[in-house]
N, C-alpha and C positions, 0 to 999 in steps of 0.2 A: 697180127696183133693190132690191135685197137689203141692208138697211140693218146688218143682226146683222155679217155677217163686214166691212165696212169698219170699224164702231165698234172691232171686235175688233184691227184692224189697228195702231186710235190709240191702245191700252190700254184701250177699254171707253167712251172718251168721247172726243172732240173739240169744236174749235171751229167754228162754224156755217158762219166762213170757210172755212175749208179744207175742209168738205164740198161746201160750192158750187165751190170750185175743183177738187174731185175728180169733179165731172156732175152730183151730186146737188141737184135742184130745190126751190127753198123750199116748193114744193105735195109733194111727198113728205117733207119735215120737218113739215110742219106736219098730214098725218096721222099722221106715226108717233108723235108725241107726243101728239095726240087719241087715238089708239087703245091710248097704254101704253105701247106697243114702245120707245120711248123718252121718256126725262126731261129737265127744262131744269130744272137743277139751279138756273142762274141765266145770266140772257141772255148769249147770244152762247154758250152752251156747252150740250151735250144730251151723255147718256151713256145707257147702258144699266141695266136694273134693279140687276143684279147688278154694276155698274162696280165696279175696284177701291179703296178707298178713297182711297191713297196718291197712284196717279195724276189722279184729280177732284181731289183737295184741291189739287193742283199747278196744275189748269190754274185754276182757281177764285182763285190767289192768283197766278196769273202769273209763273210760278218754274219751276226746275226740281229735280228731284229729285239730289239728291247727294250724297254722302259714304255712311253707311252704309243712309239712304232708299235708294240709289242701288245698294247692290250686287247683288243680288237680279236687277236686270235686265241686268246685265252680267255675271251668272253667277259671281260672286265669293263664297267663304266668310264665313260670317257668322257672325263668335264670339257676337252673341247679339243679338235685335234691341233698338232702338231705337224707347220712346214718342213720341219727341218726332220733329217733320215735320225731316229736314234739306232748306232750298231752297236754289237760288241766283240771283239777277236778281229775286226773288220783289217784290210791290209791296204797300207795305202790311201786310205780315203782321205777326202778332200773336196769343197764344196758346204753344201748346205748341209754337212752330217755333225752330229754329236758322236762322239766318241768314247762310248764306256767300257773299253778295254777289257779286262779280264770276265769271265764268267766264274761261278763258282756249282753250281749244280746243273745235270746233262741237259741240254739243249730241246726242243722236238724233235723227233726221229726224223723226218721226212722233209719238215721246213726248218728254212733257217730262220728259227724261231728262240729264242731263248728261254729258259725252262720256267715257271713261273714265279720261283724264291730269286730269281736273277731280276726280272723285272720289275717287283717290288722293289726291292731294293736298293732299283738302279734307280725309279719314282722316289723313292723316298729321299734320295743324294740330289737329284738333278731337278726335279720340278718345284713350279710354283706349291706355297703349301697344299691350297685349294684341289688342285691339280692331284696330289698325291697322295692326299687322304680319301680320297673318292678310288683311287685303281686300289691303294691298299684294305679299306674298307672292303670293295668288292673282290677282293681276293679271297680274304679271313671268312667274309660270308661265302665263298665256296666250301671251305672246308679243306682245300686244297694245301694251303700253307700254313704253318700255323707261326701265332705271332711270339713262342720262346726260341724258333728255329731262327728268324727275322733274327731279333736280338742279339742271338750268340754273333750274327756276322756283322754288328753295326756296333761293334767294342773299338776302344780307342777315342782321341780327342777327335779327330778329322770327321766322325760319324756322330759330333753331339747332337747337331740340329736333328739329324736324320731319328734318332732317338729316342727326342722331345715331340716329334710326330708320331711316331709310332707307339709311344706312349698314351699318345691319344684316343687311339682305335681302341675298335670292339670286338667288331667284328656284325653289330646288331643293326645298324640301319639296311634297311631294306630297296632303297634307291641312290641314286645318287645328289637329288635333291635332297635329301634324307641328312644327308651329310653336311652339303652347304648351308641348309636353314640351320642343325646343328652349331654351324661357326656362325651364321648371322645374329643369333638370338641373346647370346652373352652379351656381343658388340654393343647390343641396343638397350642393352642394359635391364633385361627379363629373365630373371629365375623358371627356370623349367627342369619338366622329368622328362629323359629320353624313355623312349621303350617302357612306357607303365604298363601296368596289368593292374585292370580295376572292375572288382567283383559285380556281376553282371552286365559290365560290357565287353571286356576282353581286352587286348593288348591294344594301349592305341600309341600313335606316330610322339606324341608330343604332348604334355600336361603343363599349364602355366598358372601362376597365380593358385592352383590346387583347383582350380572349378574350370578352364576353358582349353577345352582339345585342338588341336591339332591334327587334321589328316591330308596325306598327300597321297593323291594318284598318281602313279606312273605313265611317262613319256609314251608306253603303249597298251595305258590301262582303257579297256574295253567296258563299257556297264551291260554283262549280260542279268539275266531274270534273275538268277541263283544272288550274285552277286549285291544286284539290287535292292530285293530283300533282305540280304545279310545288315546292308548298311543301313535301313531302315529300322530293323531292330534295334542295331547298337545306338543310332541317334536320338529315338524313342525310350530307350533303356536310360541314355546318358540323360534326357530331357527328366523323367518320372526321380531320376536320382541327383538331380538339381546341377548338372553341367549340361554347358554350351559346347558347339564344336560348329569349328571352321575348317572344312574342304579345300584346298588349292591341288592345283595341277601342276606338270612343267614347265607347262607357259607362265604362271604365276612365276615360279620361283624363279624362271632363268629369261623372263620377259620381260615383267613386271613386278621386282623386288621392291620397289620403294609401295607400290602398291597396296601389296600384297603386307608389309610392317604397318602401313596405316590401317589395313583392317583391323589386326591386330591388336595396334595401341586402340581403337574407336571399341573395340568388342571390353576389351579389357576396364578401360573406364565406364561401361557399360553396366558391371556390375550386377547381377542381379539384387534386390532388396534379402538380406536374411542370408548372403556367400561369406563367410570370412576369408579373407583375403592377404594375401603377401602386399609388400610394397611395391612387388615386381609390375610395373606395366602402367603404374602412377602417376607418371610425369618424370620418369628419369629418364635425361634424353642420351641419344648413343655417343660411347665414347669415343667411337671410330668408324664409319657408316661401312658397311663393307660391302659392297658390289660386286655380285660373282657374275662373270663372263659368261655371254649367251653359247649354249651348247648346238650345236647345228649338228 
């Protein structure tokens, strides 16, 4: 048996047990480790050369990965990572670990992963706000968890802040920029629509003032031909139907924020002749500047 693609299965390592209960024979463990192929990092546990660090350290301390250790294998946005091990059920630990103790719904099969209602959750108690409404956002848009199951388990006083975040989600932004311009835009003191839908252009990012869009590309949005022309219409569309729109990228939002509000405020006083207009974007300056943390 072919030892590389089953380790690969368990995240790069496993436990000796569940090898032997998957066919594989203590006399083919016990070459592969003579020959290299694999490591025993420490009894009862073997990984591969190149294991990943996060998932060894997990099985090593008897834990699972969770909160924002946790996003990454559940496919969630990561406003920025995290030095320190988050586990949970972990024994013993000690070190650079966050400790979030109990789980509440079954784990990943194979890694020691925690299920994905556990690592919400565990974002939603433990992280910067920023931080949390970004992995819980992209949860909700999987479709995976939903946000009255969330709720039932964040009852009681100890879970108010937790709450008052999660109250906040949609589930509708589509990035994770998406999110923190979201929380920049009130700060600066600008009335907008999240997520509008407007008759012959289609859904766009962001509506300010009622006349000036908003759109954001993603950290690995590509401009193919199909693409291209899509967004051509819709700016053409929004142009004949008397709104502006401003473009930004990742780099914008997580590069160059302050930048990125002065086009904004500049477009906004910009005006076209014959737009009525809110006061949003007028000259009210922000009531607390908010700086999100570059995303690497």
């Amino acid at each position: 048996m072919d030892l590389a693609p089953l380790l690969r299965a368990y995240g790069d390592s496993a436990r000796v047990g569940d090898l032997l209960a998957a066919g594989v024979t203590e006399r083919q463990l016990r070459t592969a480790v003579e020959e290299r192929v694999l490591l025993r990092p420490r009894g009862g546990i073997v990984a591969l050369p190149d294991a990943r660090e996060d998932v060894l350290a997990a099985r090593i301390a008897g834990g699972r990965l969770t909160c924002v250790s946790a996003a990454v294998h559940h496919g969630l946005w990561l406003l920025r990572p995290e030095p320190r091990l988050h586990l949970a059920s972990a024994k013993g630990i000690g070190g650079a670990v966050v400790d979030h103790r109990l789980l509440t719904v079954p784990p990943l099969r194979r890694l020691p992963v925690a299920g994905l209602a556990d690592v919400v959750l565990h974002a939603l108690r433990c992280l910067p706000e920023d931080d949390a409404l970004v992995i819980t956002e992209a949860a909700l848009k999987s479709g995976r968890v939903e946000k009255e199951f969330l709720a039932l388990h964040l009852e009681g006083r100890r879970n108010g802040n937790a709450r008052r975040r999660l109250e906040r989600t949609d589930g509708r932004p589509d990035s994770a920029q998406e999110v923190v311009v979201r929380e920049m835009l009130p700060h600066a003191g600008l009335d907008f629509a999240h997520r509008v839908r407007i008759a012959g252009i289609g859904e766009v990012d962001f509506l300010i003032d009622a006349w000036l869009i908003l759109e954001f590309d993603g950290a690995a949005f590509h401009m193919d031909r199909k693409s291209f022309r899509r967004d051509l219409r819709r700016n053409n569309a929004g142009v004949v139907r008397s709104y502006a729109t401003l473009r930004f990228t990742y780099e914008d939002v997580f590069g160059n924020p302050t930048g990125m509000m002065r086009d904004i405020r500049e477009a906004l006083h910009r005006r076209p002749r014959g737009i009525p207009g809110t006061a949003a974007g007028t000259g009210h300056q922000p009531r607390s500047p908010f700086q999100p943390r570059c995303l690497s």
